[in-house]
C-alpha positions in Angstrom: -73.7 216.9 25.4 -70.5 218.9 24.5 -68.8 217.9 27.7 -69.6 214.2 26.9 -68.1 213.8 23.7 -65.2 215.7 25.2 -64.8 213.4 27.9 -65.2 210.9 25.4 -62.6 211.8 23.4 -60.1 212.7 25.7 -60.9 209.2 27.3 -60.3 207.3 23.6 -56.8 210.0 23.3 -55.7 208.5 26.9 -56.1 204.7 25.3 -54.6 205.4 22.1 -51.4 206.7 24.0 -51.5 203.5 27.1 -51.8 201.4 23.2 -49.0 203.0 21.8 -46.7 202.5 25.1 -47.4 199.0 25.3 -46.2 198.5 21.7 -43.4 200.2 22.0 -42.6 198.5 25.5 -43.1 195.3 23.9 -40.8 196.1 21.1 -38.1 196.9 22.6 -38.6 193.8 24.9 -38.4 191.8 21.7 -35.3 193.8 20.3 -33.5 193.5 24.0 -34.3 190.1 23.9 -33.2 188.8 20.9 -29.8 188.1 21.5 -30.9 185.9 24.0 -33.4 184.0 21.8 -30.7 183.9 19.1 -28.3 181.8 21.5 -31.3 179.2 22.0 -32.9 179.1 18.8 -29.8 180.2 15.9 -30.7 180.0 12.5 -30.9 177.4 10.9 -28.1 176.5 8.1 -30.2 174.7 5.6 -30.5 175.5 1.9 -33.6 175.4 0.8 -32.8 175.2 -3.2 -35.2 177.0 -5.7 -33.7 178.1 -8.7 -30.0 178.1 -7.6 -30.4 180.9 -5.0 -30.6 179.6 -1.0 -33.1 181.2 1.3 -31.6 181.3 4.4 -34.0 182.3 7.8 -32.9 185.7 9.8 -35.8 186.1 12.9 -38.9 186.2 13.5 -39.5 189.8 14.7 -42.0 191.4 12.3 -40.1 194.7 10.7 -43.1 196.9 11.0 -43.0 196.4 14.4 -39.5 196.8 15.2 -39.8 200.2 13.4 -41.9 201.6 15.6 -39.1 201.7 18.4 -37.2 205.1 18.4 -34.3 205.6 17.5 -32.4 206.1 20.8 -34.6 202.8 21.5 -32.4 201.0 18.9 -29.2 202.0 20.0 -29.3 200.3 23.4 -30.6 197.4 22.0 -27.8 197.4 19.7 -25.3 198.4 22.2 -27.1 195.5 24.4 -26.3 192.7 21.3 -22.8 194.1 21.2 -22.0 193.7 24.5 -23.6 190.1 24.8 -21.4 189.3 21.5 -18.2 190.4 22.9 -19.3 187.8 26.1 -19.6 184.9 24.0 -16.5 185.3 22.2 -14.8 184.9 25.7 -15.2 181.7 25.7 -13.7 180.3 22.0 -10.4 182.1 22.9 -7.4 179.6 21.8 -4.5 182.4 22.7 -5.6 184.5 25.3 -6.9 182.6 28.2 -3.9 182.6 30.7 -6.4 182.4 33.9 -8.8 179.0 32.7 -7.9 175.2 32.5 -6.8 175.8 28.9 -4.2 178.7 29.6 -2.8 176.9 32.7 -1.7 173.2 30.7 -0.3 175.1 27.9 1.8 177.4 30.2 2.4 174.3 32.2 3.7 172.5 28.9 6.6 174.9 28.2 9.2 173.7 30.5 9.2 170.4 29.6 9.1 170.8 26.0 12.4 172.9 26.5 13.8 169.8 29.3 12.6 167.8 25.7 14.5 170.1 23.4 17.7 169.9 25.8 17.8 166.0 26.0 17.5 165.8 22.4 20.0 167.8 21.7 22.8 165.6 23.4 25.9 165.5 21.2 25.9 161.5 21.8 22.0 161.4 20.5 23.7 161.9 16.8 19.8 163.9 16.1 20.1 165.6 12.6 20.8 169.2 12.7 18.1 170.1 10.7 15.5 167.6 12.4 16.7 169.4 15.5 16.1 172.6 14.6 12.6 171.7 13.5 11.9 171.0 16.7 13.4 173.7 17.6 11.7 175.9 15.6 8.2 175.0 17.2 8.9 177.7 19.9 8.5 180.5 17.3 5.1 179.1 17.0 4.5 179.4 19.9 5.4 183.0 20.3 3.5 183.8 17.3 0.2 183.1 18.5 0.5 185.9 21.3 0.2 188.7 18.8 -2.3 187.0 16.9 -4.4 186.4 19.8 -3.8 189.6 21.1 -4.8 191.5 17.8 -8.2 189.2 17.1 -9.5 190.1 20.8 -8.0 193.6 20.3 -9.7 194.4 17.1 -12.0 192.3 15.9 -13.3 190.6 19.9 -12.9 187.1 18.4 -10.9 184.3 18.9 -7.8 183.4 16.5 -9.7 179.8 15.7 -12.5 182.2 14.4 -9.8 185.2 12.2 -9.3 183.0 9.3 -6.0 185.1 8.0 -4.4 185.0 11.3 -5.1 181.5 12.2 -3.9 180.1 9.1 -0.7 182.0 9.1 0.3 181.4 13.0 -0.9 177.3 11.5 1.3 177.8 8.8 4.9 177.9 11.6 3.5 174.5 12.6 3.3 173.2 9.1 6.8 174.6 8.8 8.1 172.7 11.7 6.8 169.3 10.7 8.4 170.0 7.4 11.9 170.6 8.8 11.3 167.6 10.9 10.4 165.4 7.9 13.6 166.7 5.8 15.9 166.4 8.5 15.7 162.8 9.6 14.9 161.8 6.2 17.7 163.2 4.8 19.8 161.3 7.5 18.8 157.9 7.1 18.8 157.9 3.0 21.8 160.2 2.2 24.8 158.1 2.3 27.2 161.1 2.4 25.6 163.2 4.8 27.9 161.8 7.7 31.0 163.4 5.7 29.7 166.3 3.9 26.2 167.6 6.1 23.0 168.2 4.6 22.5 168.4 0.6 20.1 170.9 1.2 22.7 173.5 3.4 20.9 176.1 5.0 18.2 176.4 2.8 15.2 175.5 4.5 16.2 177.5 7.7 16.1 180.5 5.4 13.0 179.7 3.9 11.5 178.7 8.0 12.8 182.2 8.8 11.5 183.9 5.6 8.2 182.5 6.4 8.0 183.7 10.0 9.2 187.2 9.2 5.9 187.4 6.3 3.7 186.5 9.3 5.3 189.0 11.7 4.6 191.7 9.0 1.2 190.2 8.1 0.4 190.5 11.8 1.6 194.6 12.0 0.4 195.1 8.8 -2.7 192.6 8.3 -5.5 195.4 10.1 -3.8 198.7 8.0 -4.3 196.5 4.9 -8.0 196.3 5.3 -8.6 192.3 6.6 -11.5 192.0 8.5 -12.4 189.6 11.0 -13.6 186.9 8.8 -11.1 187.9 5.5 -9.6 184.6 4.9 -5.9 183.6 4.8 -4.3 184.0 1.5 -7.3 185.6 -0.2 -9.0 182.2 0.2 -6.9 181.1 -2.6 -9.1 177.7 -4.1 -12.3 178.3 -2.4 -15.1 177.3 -4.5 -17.9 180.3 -5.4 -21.0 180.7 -3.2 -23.0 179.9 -6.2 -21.1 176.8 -6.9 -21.2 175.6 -3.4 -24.7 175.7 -3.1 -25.6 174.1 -6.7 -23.9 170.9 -5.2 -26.2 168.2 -5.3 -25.1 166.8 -2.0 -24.9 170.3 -0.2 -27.4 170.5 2.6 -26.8 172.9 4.7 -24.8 176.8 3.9 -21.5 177.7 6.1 -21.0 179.4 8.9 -19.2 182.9 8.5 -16.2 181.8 10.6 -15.6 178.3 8.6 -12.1 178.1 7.8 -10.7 178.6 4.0 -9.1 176.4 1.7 -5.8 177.4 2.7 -6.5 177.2 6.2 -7.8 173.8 6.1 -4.7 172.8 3.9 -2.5 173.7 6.6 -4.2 171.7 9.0 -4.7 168.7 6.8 -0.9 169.1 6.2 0.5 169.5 9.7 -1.7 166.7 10.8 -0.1 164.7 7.8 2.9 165.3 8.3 3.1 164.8 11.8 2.4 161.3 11.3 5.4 161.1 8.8 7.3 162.3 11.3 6.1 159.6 13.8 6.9 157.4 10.7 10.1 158.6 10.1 11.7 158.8 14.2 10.3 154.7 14.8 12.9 154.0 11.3 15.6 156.4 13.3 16.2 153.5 15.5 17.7 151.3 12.6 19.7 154.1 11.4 21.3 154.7 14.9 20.9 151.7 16.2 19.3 152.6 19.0 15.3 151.2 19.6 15.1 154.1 22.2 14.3 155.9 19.0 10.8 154.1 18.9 9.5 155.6 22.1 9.5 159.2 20.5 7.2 158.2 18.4 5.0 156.6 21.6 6.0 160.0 23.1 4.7 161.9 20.0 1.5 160.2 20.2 -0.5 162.7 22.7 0.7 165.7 20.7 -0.9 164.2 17.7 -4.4 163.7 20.2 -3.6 167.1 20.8 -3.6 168.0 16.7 -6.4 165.9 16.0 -8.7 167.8 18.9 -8.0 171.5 17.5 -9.2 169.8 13.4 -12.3 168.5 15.5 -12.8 172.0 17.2 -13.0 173.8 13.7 -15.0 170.4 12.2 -18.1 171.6 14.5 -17.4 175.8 13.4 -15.9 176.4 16.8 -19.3 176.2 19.0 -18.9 177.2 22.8 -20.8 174.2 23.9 -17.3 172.1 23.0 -15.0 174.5 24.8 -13.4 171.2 26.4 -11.8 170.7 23.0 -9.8 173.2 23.7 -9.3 172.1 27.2 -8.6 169.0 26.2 -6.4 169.7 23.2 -4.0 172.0 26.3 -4.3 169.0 28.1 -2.8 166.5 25.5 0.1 169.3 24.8 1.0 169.2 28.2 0.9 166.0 28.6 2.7 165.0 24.8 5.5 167.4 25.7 6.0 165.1 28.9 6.2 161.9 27.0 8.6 163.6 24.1 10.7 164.9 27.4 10.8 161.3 28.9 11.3 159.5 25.7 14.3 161.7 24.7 15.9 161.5 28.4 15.5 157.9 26.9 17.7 158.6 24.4 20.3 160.6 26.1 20.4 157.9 28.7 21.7 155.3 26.6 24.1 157.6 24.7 25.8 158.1 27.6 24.5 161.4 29.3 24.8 162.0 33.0 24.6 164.8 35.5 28.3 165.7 34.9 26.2 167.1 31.1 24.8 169.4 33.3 28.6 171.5 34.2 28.4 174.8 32.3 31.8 174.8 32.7 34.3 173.5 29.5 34.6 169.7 30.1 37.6 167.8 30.1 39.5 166.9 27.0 41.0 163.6 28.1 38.0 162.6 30.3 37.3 159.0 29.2 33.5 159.7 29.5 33.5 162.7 27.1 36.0 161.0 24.9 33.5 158.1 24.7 30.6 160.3 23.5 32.1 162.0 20.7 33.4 159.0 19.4 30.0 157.8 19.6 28.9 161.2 18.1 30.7 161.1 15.4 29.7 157.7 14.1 28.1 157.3 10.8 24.5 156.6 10.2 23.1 153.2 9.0 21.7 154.6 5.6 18.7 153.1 4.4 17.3 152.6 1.2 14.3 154.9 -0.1 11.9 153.9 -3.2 11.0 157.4 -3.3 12.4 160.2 -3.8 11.5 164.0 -2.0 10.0 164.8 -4.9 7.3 161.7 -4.9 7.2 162.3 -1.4 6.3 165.9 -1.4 3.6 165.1 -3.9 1.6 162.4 -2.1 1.4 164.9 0.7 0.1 167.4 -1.6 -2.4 165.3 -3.3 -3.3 164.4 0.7 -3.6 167.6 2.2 -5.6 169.3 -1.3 -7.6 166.3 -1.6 -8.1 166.3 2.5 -9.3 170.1 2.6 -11.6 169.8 0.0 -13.7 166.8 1.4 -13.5 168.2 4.8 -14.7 171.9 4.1 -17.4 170.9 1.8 -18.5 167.3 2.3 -19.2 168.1 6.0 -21.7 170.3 4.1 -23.9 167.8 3.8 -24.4 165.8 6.8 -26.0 167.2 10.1 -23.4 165.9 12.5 -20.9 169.5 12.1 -24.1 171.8 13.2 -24.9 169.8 15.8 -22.7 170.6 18.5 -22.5 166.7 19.1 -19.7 166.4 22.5 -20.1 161.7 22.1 -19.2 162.2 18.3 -16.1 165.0 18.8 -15.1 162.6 21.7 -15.1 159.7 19.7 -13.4 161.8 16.6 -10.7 162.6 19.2 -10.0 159.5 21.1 -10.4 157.2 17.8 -7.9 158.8 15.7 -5.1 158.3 17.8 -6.2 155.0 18.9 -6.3 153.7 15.5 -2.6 155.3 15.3 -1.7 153.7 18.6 -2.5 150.2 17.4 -1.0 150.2 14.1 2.0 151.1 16.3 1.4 148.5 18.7 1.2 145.9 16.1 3.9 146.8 14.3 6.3 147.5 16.9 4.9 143.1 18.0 5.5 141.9 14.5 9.4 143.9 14.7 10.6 142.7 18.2 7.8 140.8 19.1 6.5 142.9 22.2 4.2 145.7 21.2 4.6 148.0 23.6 6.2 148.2 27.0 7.0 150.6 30.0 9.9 152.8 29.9 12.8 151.9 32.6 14.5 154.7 33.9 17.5 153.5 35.8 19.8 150.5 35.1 20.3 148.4 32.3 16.6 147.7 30.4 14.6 145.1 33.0 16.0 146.2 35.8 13.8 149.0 36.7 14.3 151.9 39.2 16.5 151.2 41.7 17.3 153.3 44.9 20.5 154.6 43.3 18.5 155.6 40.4 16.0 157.8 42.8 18.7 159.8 44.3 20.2 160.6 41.2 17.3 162.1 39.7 16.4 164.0 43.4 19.9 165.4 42.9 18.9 166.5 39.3 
């Protein structure tokens, strides 16, 4: 009888132990696996609303039996989640992705942005200093995403669209640029002394373009030592509304996303994207002041940059998902292919101001040639001055009630429709091909109710009409 029972028992010891093994197998199945679930299944973002506090859902793993799995258990899984974090983040990169589709257009779109900033640049073009260096001061842009991008992968294993403080400020060099832009060829068509005595403004706003990019050099050496995080936003989040307010909106639906962009980061946006189109405005109404329609194909050539703008605001609309990677593709691709049209378009403008290959001699030219003589003279006529019925002032107020008022509709009105957690690739399509088709046609029609053609293809050789002619192709093989 003893030796019954003790079989007995023995044999109920074995199960118990088999039981205990196959929970614990089966929990750390579930903790290896959900990473994997949470990519197919994320939480959802709704707000359900019950005395001004939001219950949001985490998983469905029940917590007694996760906390059955050892310790050691726990830390693979973790390490496991980590590892599978770092993956994803591969794919939102905007800065360091030299070896996809992405890295290889915006390399690609370098030289002929410079080939853009040369033509321009012509002595006989008559292009406002400041306006010029606007353009000019793009490049520093450019450079300043490299550290960013090198720091958010570095440290934090995110993308710079997803480091709020470092997006923003590396944004903020592009708002900069549009500004100088807008000043400059403002300032040229209204000031009626500006031929005789320069800009009102001096050097002013290069000092305060340079001032700004030395704050986000230091920001970008310092910005980690001072304790920002991945998700700290830029400039404290200076205007963001309380969670607690947020979520008492009547309208509000749905709760953000940890890596939604700020107040001031939306600002920038809103503003470069504003005034860009100013610009656009402001280079078609060069041609009047010059004399020269070759002016109104900039703003043609302008119009895949501004594609290119409008894609990166859809990117951060949808929160940056990896299913609409090919905005950033796409958003490379219209940089690439804007700084191609701006290089044409200001060739354009050389062209016509006399420019030839001769341009191209590094060597002093020749004071008594009749061909330089011709384009200084033509350099050094005055502009056509227009008359403005605003002042900078007004004008620098409209785009401040646009780009506040823009920020705060986008970052919490999207709040409460479904269309920004959906991951929707027809609607950011549409949201990127519509804008700039809407700009295109108001273009197109007012450019037919001006000269009464609204849009025509460039001609690169000969006088306009007659096209490309053979002479024309050897030239530009010489080139």
């Amino acid at each position: 009888t003893h030796g019954v029972e003790a079989n007995s028992t023995l044999a109920t010891k074995e199960a118990t132990t088999i039981t205990m093994v196959k929970l614990s197998s089966a929990a750390l199945a579930a903790a290896l696996m959900l990473p994997t679930c949470a990519a197919f299944a994320p939480a959802s973002s709704y707000l359900t609303k019950n005395g001004m506090k939001s219950l949001v859902a985490t998983n469905m793993i029940p917590a007694e039996l996760v906390t059955e799995v050892p310790a050691a258990l726990l830390s693979a899984a973790a390490t496991t989640t980590t590892a599978a974090a770092a993956s994803s983040t591969n794919l939102l990169s905007f800065s360091d992705q030299g070896q996809n589709l992405a890295g290889i257009f915006f390399q690609a779109s370098l030289l002929p942005y410079l080939g853009f900033l040369y033509f321009l640049s012509f002595r006989g073009n008559r292009t406002p200093n400041l306006g010029n260096f606007g353009w000019q001061y793009l490049l520093l842009f450019v450079l300043g995403t490299i550290p960013s991008g090198i720091i958010t992968k570095s440290v934090y294993g995110l993308s710079l669209a997803n480091v709020d403080w470092l997006h923003g400020g590396a944004e903020a060099l592009l708002t900069m640029t549009n500004v100088l832009i807008v000043l400059g060829f403002r300032e040229a068509m209204t000031n009626p002394s500006y031929s005789e005595n320069g800009s009102k403004y001096g050097n002013t706003p290069k000092f305060v373009a340079g001032g700004i990019a030395l704050a986000f050099a230091a920001t970008c050496a310092l910005g980690t030592k001072l304790g920002f995080e991945g998700h700290s936003a830029f400039l404290y989040g200076i205007g963001n509304l309380p969670a607690d307010t947020v979520t008492s909106l009547p309208f509000v639906m749905h709760s953000e996303p940890e890596n939604a962009l700020s107040i001031p980061t939306w600002a920038i946006h809103c503003s470069s994207v504003i005034e860009f189109l100013f610009a656009m405005d402001i280079i078609w109404k060069f041609s009047e002041t010059t004399g020269n329609e070759k002016w109104k194909g900039l703003t043609w050539g302008m119009l895949p940059l501004h594609a290119s703008g409008i894609c990166a605001c859809t990117y951060h609309f949808f929160y940056n998902p990896s299913s609409l990677q090919f905005l950033v593709e796409l958003q490379a691709f219209f940089t690439l292919l804007g700084n191609l049209t701006v290089a044409i378009a200001a060739y354009r403008i050389a062209d016509s101001n006399g420019w030839n290959l001769r341009e191209l001699n590094p060597f002093p030219k020749s004071e008594v040639s009749p061909e330089g003589i011709a384009i200084d003279e033509a350099a050094a006529l005055p502009y056509n001055v227009m008359e403005t019925s605003e002042s900078e002032l007004v004008l620098a107020g409209k785009l401040a009630a646009l780009t506040i008022g823009s920020s705060y509709i986008i970052k919490y009105g999207e709040l409460a429709f479904d269309l920004p957690f959906s991951e929707n690739g027809v609607a950011a399509g549409a949201m990127v091909f519509g804008i700039p088709a809407i700009t295109a046609f108001l273009y197109y029609n007012r450019g037919k109710e001006e000269t009464g053609e609204g849009f025509s293809l460039p001609s690169f050789g000969g006088k306009d009409g007659e096209g490309l002619s053979m002479a024309d192709v050897k030239k530009f093989g010489v080139s």
